[in-house]
C-alpha positions in Angstrom: -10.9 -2.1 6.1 -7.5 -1.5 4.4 -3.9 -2.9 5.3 -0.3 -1.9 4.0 3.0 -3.0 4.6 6.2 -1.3 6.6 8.6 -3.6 4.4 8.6 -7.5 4.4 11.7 -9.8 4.1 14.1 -11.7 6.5 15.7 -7.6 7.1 12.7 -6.9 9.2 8.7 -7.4 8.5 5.5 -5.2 9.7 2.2 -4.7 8.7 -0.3 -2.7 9.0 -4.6 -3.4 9.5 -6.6 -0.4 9.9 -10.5 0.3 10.2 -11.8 3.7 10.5 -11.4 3.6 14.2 -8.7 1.0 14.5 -5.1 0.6 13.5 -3.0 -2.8 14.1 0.6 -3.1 13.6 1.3 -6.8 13.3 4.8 -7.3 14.0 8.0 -4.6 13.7 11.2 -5.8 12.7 12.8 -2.5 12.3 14.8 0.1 14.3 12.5 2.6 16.2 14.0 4.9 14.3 13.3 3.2 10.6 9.7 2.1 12.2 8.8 5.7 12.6 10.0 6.4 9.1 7.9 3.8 7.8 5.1 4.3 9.0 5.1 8.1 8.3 5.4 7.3 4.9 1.6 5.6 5.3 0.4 8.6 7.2 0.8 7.6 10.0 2.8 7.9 13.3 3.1 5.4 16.8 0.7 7.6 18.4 -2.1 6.6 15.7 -1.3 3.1 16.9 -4.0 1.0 18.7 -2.2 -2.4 19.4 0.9 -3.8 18.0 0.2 -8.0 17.6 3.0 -10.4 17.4 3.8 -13.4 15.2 6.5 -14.8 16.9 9.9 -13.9 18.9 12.5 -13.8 15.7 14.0 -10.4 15.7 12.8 -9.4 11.9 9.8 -9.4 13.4 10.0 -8.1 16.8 13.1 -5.8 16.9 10.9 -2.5 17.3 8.6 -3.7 19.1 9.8 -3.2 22.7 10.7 0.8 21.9 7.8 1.6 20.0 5.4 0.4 22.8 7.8 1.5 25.6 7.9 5.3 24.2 4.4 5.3 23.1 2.3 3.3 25.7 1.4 0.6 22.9 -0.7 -2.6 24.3 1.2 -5.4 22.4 -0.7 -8.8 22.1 1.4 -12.0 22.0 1.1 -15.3 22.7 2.5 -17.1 26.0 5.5 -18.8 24.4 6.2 -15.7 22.6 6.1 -13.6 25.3 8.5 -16.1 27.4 11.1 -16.2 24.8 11.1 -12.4 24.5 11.1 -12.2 28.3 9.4 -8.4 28.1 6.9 -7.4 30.6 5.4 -4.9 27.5 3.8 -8.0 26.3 1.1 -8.1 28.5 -1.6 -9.2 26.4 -1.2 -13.1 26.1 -3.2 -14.7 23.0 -4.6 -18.0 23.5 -4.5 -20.4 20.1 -7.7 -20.5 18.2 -9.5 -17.8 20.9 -11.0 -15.2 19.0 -10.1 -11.4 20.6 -11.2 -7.9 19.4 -8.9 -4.7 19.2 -11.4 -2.1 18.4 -13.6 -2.7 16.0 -11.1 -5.4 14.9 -11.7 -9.2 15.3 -9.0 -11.0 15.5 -8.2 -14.4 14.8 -5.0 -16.6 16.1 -4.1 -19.3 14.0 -0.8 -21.5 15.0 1.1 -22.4 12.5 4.4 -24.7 12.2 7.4 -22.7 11.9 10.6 -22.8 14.6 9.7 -20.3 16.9 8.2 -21.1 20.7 4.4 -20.7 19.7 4.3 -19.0 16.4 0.8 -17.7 15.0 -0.8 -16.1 12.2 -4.0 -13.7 12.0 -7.1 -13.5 10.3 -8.7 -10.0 10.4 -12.3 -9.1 10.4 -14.3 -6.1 10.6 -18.1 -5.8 9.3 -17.9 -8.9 7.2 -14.5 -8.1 5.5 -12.0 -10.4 6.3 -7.7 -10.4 5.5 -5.3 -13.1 6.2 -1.7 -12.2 7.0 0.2 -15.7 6.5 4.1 -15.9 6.6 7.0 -17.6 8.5 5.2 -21.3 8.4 7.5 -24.1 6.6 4.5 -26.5 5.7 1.1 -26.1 5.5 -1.4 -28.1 8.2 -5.0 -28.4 8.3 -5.4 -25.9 10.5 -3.8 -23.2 8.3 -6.1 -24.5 5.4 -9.3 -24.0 7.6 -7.9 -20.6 9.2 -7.6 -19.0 5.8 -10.8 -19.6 4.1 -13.6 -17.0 3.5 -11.5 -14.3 2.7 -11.7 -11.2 0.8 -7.6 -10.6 0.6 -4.9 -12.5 2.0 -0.3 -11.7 2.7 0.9 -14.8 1.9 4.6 -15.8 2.2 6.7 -16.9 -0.8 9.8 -16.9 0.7 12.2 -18.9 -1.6 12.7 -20.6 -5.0 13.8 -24.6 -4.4 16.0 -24.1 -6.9 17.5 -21.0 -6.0 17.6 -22.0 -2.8 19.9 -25.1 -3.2 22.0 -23.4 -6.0 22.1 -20.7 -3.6 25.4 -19.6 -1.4 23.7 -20.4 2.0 25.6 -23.4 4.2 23.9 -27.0 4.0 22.3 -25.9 7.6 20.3 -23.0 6.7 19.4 -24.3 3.4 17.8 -27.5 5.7 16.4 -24.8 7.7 14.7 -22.4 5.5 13.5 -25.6 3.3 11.9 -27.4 6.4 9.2 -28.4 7.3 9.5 -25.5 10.2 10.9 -23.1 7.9 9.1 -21.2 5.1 7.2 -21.8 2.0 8.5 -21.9 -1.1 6.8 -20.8 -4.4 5.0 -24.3 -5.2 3.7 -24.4 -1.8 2.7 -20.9 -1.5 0.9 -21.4 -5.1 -0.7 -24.7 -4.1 -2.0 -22.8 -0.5 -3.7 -20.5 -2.7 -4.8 -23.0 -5.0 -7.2 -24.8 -1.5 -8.2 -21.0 -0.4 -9.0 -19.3 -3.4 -12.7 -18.1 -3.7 -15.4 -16.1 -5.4 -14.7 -12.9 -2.6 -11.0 -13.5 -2.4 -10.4 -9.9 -4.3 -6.6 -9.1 -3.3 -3.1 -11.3 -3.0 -0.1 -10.3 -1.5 3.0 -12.2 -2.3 5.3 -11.4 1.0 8.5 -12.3 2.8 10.6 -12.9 -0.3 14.2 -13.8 -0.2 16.3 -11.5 -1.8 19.1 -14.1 -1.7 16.9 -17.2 -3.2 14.0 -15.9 -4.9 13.1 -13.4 -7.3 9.8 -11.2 -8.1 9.4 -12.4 -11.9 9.5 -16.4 -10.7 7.0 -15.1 -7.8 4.7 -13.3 -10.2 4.9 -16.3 -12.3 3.5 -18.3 -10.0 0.9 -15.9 -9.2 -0.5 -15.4 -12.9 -0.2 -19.6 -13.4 -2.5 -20.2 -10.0 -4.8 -17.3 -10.5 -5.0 -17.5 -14.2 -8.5 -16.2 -15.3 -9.4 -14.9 -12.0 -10.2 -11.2 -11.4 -8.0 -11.2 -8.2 -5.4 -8.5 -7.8 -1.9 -9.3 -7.2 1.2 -7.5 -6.1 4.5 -8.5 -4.8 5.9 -6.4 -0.8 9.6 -5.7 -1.0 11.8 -5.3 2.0 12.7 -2.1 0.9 9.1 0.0 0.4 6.5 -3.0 1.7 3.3 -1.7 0.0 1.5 0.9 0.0 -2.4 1.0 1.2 -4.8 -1.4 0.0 -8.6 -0.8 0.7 -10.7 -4.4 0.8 -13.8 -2.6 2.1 -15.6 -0.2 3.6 -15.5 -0.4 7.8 
């Protein structure tokens, strides 16, 4: 299995899960037009797509969704509250909280998580024993998130602001209560001490996504990657809104 990244950041998010049969794109907050672009500069085009799976209804992660399933015929798998807020009948595949469902030779595996959207969730992939964990857009971390995300061989995981940054930061007193909250996103610390209760012996790969460009900065984020993964032969690399990342293999499928 391998996964990559369209871009990631509060400008529009998408990723990508492929097997050698299979190819997820979880979430697409870009243009049809920039999603295309994007994902041409993986290798790949809509057509290649198998299923586009949605987070949750804010637009950085759903913007393209509608057009790229509309002009390409692309089941997209949601679940119930998302697909009410959206109000699209393209999202005709509900997804039921902690239900297991295959796309493919993909296995995938709902996990709610508390952020301010109408009934957000995150995935765990799996396919022949390999398993990835795309976490972002949660404000806290609940038991549920901590048991989702174990057992895994390479994990996204959202560092989306600084605390200091954030406060120093030119945002209005509302947003900063927003982004900070409990329904908002994680910050460094809590990202770092997420990593710190799923870290294991197979855990190979670490993504550091969804980072403010306005509060947060890639040296204080690879800080905090090198301090909680000091001495462990785990690679680590930081998406950008602008290029994402590029492929990443975490097995063979």
């Amino acid at each position: 299995m391998r996964f990559a990244s369209l871009g990631s950041g509060s400008r529009g998010n998408g990723s990508v899960v492929a097997s050698q049969t299979t190819i997820v794109l979880v979430d697409c907050g870009f243009s049809y037009k920039e999603a295309v672009l994007r994902l041409k500069r993986l290798g790949l085009g809509p057509d290649d797509l198998s299923a586009i799976v949605v987070t949750h209804e804010h637009s950085d992660h759903v913007g393209g969704v509608e057009a790229l399933s509309n002009k390409h015929s692309i089941p997209v798998y949601a679940s119930r509250g998302t697909w009410i807020e959206v109000g699209e009948e393209s999202y005709s595949n509900p997804i039921y909280i902690n239900d297991l469902f295959s796309i493919g030779d993909i296995e995938v595996s709902p996990i709610t998580v508390p952020h301010d959207a109408r009934e957000p969730l995150q995935f765990v992939f799996s396919c022949n024993g390999i398993r990835l964990g795309i976490l972002s857009d949660l404000g806290s971390v609940s038991h549920r998130v901590i048991e989702g995300f174990q057992d895994l061989d390479a994990i996204s995981i959202e560092f989306n602001h600084d605390v200091e940054l954030l406060n120093q930061g030119p945002y209005p007193a509302f947003l900063k209560s927003r982004v900070g909250g409990d329904f908002g996103h994680l910050n460094n610390e809590q990202a770092c001490a997420l990593l710190q209760r799923i870290v294991s012996d197979r855990l190979k790969t670490v993504v550091a996504c969804h980072i403010s460009e306005t509060n947060n900065d890639s040296t204080r984020v690879q800080e905090g990657l090198d301090r909680v993964l000091e001495n462990q032969n785990i690679q680590r690399l930081v998406a950008t809104q602008s290029d994402g990342f590029n492929w990443i293999e975490i097995g063979t499928s």
